[in-house]
N, C-alpha and C positions, 0 to 999 in steps of 0.2 A: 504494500500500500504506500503510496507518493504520500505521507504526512505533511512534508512542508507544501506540497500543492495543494491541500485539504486546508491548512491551516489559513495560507494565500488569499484560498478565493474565501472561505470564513469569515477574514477581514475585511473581504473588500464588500461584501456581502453586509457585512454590519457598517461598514463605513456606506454604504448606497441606504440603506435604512435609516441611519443619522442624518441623511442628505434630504432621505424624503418626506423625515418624520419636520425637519429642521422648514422646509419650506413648507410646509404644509401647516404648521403653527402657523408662520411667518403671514399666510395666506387669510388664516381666521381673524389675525392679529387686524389687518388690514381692512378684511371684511367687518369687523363690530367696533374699531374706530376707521370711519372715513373722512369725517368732516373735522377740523381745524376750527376752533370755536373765536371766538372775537376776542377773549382772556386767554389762547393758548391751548387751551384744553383739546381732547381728540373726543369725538364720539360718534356712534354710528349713524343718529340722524339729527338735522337740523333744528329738528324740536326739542332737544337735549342740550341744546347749547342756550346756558342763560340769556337774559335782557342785557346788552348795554347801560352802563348807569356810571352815575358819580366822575368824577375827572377821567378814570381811562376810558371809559365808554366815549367821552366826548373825543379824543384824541382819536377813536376810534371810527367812530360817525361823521368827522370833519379830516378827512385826509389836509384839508389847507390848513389846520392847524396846527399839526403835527410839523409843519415844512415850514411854520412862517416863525418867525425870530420878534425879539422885540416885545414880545407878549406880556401885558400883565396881569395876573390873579390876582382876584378876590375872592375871597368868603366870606358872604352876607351870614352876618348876625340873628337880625331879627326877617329872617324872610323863607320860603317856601324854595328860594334856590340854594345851590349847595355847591355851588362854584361859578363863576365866570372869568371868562380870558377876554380882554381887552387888547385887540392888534391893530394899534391906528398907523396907515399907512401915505401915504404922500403921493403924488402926480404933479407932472405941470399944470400949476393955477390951478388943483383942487385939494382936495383932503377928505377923507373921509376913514373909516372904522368898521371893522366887524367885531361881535360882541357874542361870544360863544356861550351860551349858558345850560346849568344843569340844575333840574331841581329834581324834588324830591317823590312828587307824579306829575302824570303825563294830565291832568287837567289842570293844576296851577299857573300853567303858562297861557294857556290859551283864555283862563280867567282876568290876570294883570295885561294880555294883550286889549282884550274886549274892552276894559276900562282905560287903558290909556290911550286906543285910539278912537278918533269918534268916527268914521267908516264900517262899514262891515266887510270882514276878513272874505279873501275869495280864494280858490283853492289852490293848494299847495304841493303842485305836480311832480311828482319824479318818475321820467319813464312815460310810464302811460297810465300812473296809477296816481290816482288821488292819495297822499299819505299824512295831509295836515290842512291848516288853516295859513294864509298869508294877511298880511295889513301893511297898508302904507299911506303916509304921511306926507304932505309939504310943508308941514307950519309946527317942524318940531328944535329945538331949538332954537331960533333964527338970533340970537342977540351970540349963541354960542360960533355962528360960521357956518352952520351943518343942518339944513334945516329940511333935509330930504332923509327919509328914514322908513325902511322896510324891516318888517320883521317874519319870522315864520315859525311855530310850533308843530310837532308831530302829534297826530294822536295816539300810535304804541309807542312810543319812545319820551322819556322825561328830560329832554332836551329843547332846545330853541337858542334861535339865531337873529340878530340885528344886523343891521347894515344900518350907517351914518355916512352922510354927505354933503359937500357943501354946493354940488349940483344933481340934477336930473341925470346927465351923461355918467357923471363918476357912479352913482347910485348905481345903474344900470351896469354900469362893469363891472362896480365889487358886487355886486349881485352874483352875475355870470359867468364873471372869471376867474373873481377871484376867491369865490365862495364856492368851494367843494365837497360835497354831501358826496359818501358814498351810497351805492346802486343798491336798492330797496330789497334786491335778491342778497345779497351779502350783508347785511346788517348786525346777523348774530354768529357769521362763518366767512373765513375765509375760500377756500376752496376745497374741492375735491379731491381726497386721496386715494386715486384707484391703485390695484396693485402694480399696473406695467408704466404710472406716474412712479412710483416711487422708486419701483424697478432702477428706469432712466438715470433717478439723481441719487445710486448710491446706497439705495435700501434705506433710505432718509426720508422722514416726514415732513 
């Protein structure tokens, strides 16, 4: 009897089992976390990934404020919000402001909007889908330089946004351009983790 030939393929035998026991985890692993949650986390569906909230939700909800510099926080005291980041930024012959805020629910905002603007809010599109309320202003500050002012609160999300101006143009561009809301689909997930994605970069999530 060949023993070292016996023992050989034995090995190699148990070594192809390790290999298939090894991806085959690797395969479940992937299949019941697929989704990259908005805090980091993996889970297998997007209804498992929490709400965005409090300062990293904002950072999360607002790609431009994550990128923009300059920024300054507050924490109100006596109030239903529970951060804001104030980014006032410059142009030729304008000025104006975005003003990222977080509170504590997702009706508090759209409460202090109703009451400080005297219009009624019209809707607040992302995509194709209605996600909030909008308001806007000409006659908001004017003794401060800035008397152009949009706001917009979401109704799942406990967040909202201002925009300050000291014209209709600049309004409209820090509106559009320079205010970035991530896409209604990715809100509480980054992306998808199939196995032949992950495969690609490394066996890496």
């Amino acid at each position: 009897m060949n023993i070292k030939g016996t023992r050989a393929r034995a090995v190699a035998g148990i070594g192809a089992m390790a290999a298939v026991v090894s991806v085959y985890a690797f395969v479940q692993t992937t299949t019941e976390q697929r989704y990259r949650c908005w805090d980091g986390s993996l889970e297998a569906n997007t209804r498992d990934c929490s709400t965005p909230h409090a300062r990293p939700g904002l950072f999360w909800l607002f790609p431009s404020l994550a990128s923009a510099s300059g920024c300054e926080l507050t924490v109100p005291i006596k109030s239903r919000k529970t951060a804001v980041y104030v980014c006032e930024l410059h142009a030729p012959q304008d000025r104006y402001l975005i003003r990222y805020t977080a509170w504590t629910d997702t009706e508090s905002a759209a409460v202090y909007y109703d009451e400080q603007y005297a219009s009624e809010p019209t809707a607040l599109v992302l995509g194709d889908q209605r996600v909030g309320d909008e308001w806007m202003t000409s006659d908001h500050r004017p003794e401060q330089g800035m008397p152009f002012k949009m706001s917009g609160a979401f109704y799942a999300l406990p967040f909202s946004w201002s925009v300050e101006a000291s014209s209709k143009p600049a309004l409209e561009r820090a509106r559009h351009s320079e205010l970035v809301i991530r896409e209604v689909d990715h809100w509480n997930y980054d992306r998808e983790l199939g196995f032949w994605a992950r495969l690609a970069h490394g066996l890496s999530p």
